[in-house]
C-alpha positions in Angstrom: 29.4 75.0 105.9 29.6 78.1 103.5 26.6 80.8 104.8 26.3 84.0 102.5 25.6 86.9 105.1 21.1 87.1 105.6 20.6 85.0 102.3 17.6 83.9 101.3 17.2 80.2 100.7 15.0 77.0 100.5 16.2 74.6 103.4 15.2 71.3 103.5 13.3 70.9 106.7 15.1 67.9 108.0 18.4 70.2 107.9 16.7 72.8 110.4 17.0 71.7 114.0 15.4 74.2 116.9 17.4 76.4 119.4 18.9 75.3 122.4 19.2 78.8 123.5 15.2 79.4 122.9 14.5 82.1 125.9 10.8 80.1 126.2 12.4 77.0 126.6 15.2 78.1 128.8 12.8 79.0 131.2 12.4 74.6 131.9 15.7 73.7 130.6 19.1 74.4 130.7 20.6 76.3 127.7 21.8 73.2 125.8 19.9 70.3 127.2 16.3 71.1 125.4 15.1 67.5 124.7 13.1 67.9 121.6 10.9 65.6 122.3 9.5 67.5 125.5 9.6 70.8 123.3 7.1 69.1 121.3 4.7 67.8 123.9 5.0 71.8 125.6 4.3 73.0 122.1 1.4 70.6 121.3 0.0 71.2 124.8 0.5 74.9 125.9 1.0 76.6 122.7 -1.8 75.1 119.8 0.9 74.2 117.5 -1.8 72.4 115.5 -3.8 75.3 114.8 -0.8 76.3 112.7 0.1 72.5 111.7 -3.7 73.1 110.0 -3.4 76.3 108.7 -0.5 75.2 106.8 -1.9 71.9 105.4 -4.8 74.2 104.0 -2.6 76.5 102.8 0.5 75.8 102.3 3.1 77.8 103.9 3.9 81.9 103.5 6.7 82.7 101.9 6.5 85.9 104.0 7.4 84.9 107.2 10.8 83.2 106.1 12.4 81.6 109.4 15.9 83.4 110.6 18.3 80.4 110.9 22.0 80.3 111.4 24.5 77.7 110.5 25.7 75.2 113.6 29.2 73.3 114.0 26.6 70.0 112.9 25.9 71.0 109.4 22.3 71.9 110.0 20.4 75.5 110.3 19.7 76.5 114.0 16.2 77.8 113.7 16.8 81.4 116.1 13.3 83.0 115.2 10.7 80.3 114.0 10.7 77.2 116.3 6.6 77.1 116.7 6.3 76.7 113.0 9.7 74.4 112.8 7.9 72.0 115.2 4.0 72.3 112.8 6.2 71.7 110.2 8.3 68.6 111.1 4.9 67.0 112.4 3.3 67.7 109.6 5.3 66.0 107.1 5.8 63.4 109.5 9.7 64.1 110.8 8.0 64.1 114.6 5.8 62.2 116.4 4.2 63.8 119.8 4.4 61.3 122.4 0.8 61.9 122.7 -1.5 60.7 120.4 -3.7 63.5 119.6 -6.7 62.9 117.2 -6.7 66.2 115.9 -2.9 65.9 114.7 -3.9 62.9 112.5 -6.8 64.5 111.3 -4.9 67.5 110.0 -1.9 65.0 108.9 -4.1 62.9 106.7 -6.5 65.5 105.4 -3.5 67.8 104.2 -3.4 69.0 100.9 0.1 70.9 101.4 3.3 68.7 103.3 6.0 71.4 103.0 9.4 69.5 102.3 11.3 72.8 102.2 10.8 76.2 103.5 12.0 80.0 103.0 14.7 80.7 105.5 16.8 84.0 106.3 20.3 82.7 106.8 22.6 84.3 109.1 26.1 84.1 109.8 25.6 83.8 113.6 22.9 83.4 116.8 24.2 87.1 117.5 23.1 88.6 114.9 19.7 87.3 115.0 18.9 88.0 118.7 18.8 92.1 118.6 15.8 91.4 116.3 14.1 89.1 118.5 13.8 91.6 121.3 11.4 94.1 118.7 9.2 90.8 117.7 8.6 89.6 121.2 8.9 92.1 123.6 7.3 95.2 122.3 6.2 94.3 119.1 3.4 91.8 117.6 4.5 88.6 119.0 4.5 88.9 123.2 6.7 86.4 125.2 5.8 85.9 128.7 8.2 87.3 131.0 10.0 85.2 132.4 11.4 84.5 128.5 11.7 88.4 128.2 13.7 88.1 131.0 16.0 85.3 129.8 16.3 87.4 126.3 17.4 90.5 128.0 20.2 88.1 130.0 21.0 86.8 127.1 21.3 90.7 125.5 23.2 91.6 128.5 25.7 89.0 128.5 26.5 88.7 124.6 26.4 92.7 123.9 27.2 94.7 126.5 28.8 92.5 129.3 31.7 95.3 129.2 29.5 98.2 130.2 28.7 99.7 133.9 25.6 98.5 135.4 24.2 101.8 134.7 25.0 101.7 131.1 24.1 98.7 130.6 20.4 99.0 131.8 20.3 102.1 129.7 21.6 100.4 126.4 19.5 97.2 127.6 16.2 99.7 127.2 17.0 101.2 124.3 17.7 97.9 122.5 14.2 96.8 123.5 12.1 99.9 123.3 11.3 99.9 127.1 12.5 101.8 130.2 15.9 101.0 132.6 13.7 100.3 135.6 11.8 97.7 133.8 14.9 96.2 132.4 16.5 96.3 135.8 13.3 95.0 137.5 13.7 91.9 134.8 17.6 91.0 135.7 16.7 91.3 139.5 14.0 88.7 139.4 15.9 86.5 137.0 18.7 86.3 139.2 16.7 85.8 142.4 14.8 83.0 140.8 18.4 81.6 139.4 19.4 81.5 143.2 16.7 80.1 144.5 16.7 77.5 141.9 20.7 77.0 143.0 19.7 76.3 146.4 16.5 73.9 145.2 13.8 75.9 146.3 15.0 75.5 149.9 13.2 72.1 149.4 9.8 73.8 149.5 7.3 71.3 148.7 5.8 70.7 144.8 8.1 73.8 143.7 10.3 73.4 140.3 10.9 76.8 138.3 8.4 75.7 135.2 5.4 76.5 138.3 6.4 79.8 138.8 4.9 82.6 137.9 7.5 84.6 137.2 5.3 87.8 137.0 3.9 87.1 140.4 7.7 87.7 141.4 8.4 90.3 139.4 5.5 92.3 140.6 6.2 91.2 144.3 9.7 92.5 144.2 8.5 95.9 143.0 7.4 96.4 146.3 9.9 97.7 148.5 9.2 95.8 151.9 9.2 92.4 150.1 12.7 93.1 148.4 13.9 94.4 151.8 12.8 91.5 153.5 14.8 88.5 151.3 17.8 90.8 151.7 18.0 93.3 148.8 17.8 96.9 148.9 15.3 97.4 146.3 13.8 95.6 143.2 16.9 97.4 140.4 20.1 96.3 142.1 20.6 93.4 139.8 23.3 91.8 140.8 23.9 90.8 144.3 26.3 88.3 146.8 23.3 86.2 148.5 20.4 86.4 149.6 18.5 85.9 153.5 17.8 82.0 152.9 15.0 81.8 155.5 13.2 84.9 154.5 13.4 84.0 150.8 12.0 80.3 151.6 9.1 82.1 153.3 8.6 84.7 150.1 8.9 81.2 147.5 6.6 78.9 149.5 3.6 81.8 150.4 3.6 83.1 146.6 4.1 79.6 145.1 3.8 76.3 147.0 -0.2 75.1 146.7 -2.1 73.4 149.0 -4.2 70.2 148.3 -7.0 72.8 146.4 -4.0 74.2 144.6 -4.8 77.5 146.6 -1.1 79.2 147.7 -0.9 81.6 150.7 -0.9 84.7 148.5 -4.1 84.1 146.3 -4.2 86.4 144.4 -1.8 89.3 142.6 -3.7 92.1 144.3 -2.8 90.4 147.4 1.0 91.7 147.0 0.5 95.0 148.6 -1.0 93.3 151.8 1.7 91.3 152.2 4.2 94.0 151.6 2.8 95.5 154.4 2.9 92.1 156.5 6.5 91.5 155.9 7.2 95.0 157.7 5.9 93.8 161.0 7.3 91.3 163.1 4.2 90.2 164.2 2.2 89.7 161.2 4.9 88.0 160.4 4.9 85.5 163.0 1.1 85.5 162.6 1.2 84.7 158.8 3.7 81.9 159.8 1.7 79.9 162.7 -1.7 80.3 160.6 -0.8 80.5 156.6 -3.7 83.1 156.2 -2.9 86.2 154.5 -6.3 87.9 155.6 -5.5 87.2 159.4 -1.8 87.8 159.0 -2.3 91.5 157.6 -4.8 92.4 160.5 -2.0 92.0 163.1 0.2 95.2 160.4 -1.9 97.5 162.4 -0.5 97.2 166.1 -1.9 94.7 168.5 -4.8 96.8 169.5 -6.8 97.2 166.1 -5.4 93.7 165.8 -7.6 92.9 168.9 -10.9 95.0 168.2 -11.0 93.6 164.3 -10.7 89.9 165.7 -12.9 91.0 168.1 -15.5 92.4 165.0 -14.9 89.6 162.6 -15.8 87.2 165.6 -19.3 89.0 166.4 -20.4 89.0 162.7 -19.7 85.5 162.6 -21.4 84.8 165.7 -24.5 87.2 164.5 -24.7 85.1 160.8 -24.3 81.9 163.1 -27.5 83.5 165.0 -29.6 84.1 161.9 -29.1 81.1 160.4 -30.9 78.9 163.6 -34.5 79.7 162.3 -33.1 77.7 159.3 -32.0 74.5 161.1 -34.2 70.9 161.6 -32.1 69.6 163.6 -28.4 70.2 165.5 -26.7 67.6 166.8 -25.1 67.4 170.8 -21.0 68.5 169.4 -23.1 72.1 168.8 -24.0 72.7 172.4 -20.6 71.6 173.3 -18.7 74.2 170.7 -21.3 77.0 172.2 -20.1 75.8 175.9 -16.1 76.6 174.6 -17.4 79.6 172.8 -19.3 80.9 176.4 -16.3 79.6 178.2 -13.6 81.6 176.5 -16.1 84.9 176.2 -15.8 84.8 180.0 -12.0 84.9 180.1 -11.9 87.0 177.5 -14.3 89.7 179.7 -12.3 88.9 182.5 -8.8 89.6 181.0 -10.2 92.5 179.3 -11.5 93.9 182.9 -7.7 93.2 184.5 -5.8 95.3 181.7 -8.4 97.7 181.9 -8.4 98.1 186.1 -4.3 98.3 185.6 -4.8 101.0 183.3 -6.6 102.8 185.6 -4.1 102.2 188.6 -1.3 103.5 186.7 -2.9 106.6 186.1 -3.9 107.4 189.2 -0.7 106.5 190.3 
């Protein structure tokens, strides 16, 4: 295939196939095993290609936004920047089908006044030189990836451009290239290439874990914190590249930010969450704590020594006995398994005392002593 350096031509649609290398797709499947049909249903589903699918049958299509393409060993366009409107297009004029049968994609299909057959395309000579644009569009300009796809792009960046560099030189050609700052960019890499291992090892078989459920944020922003990079066995959140990581303390990390429950509830909750865990992975015994019970809340109590440990139990206890207390006025009726959870609840207050007493009287003895 002849290609004339960033030409501008009509293409027929049916000669433009997407990217294998998308960095949005990469993120569920492997570089060159994007099954178009799947990229559909995502599109359809997650990204409301058919708002665009109707904008275009009202319309017709811009001839401003031209699609960057390159040219492929198949004799067809690679569409590089463009894929979201590829797909609106090939549905529209019928080349696709979603596997779903959507209501709303007929509707716009049979109503449309404009079927595009061919459409403005920027033709490069390569992939390469398409991708240094890409990272201005999506990652600090108009068009925001999410960032586990900025991630993948900065790879990507890394590995095609400046693969030859230092570490340190590349992170700071990596930030210039994308307008942002080396720790970010470092952050990034780190995270890819802990989820990539984790991925490697199959999640450690953690239960209902695949690499499209997580949130590659959440681990971003967990790994900023110091404690929770320490703990899976790296010295902080910008080294990048590393040998391996600590398998069982990395399985803990994966399954407490990501594996859900039967409510879909994970360990962690919420983001803002991240700094009490932080804290909890410091401490052996929050730790342990966190592992028996799978409560962050309880976990992060036991951070502060085993005494405040004690007392807050101790406080958390009393308010709910006192709300327990309130709430009898309320009540019609109670049935017998209530005296018998107030008989435990008497029972263990006593050992409790008594225990409490003992330490206390030992105290004392060793100090007069």
């Amino acid at each position: 295939m002849m290609v004339i350096k960033n030409q501008v031509r009509n293409i027929n649609i049916c000669d433009l196939t997407f990217d294998p290398e998308n960095p949005r797709f990469s993120m569920v499947y492997n570089d060159t095993t994007q099954p178009v049909d799947e990229i559909i249903e995502r599109m359809v589903r997650l990204e409301n290609v058919q708002e665009l699918m109707g904008s275009i049958s009202e319309q017709g299509y811009f001839d401003g936004e031209p699609l960057l393409v390159c040219g492929s060993d198949a004799g067809k366009f690679i569409v590089v920047e463009g894929n979201r409107r590829l797909a609106a297009l090939k549905l529209l004029n019928g080349e696709l089908t979603p596997s779903t049968k959507l209501p709303s994609i007929k509707n716009i299909i049979d109503e449309a006044k404009h079927k595009p057959l061919f459409v403005p395309c920027i033709v490069f000579l390569n992939r390469k030189e398409i991708l240094r644009y890409l990272g201005y569009r999506h990652i600090t300009g108009p068009k925001k990836w999410d960032s586990l796809s900025k991630a993948i792009y900065i790879k990507q960046l890394r590995d095609i451009f400046f693969s030859n560099l230092d570490l340190d030189e590349q992170l700071r050609s990596l930030a210039k290239e994308i307008g942002s700052r080396k720790d970010y960019v470092a952050k990034m890499l780190t995270s890819l290439n802990v989820l990539n291992y984790v991925e490697e090892k199959d999640f450690f078989g953690i239960y209902n874990i695949k690499k499209e459920n997580v949130d590659f944020s959440i681990l971003t922003t967990a790994l900023s914190y110091t404690n929770i990079a320490n703990y899976i066995g790296l010295e902080n959140a910008s080294v990048v590249d590393f040998g391996k990581l600590d398998e069982n303390k990395s399985k803990d990390i994966f399954a407490w930010l990501f594996s859900q429950n039967q409510n879909g509830e994970t360990v962690l909750g919420e983001s803002r969450q991240l700094s009490k865990l932080a804290a909890v992975v410091s401490n052996e015994l929050a730790v342990e704590r966190l592992k028996k019970e799978q409560n962050l809340s309880e976990a992060y109590i036991f951070t502060e020594g085993p005494e405040n440990a004690f007392i807050k139990s101790l406080e958390i206890s009393l308010k709910n006995l006192r709300n327990a207390y309130e709430m009898v006025p309320t009540l019609e009726k109670v049935n017998d398994g209530v005296i018998e959870l107030l008989s435990k609840i008497d029972g263990l207050n006593y050992d409790l005392t008594n225990s409490v007493n003992r330490i206390i009287r030992n105290n004392k003895r060793d100090i007069n002593e």
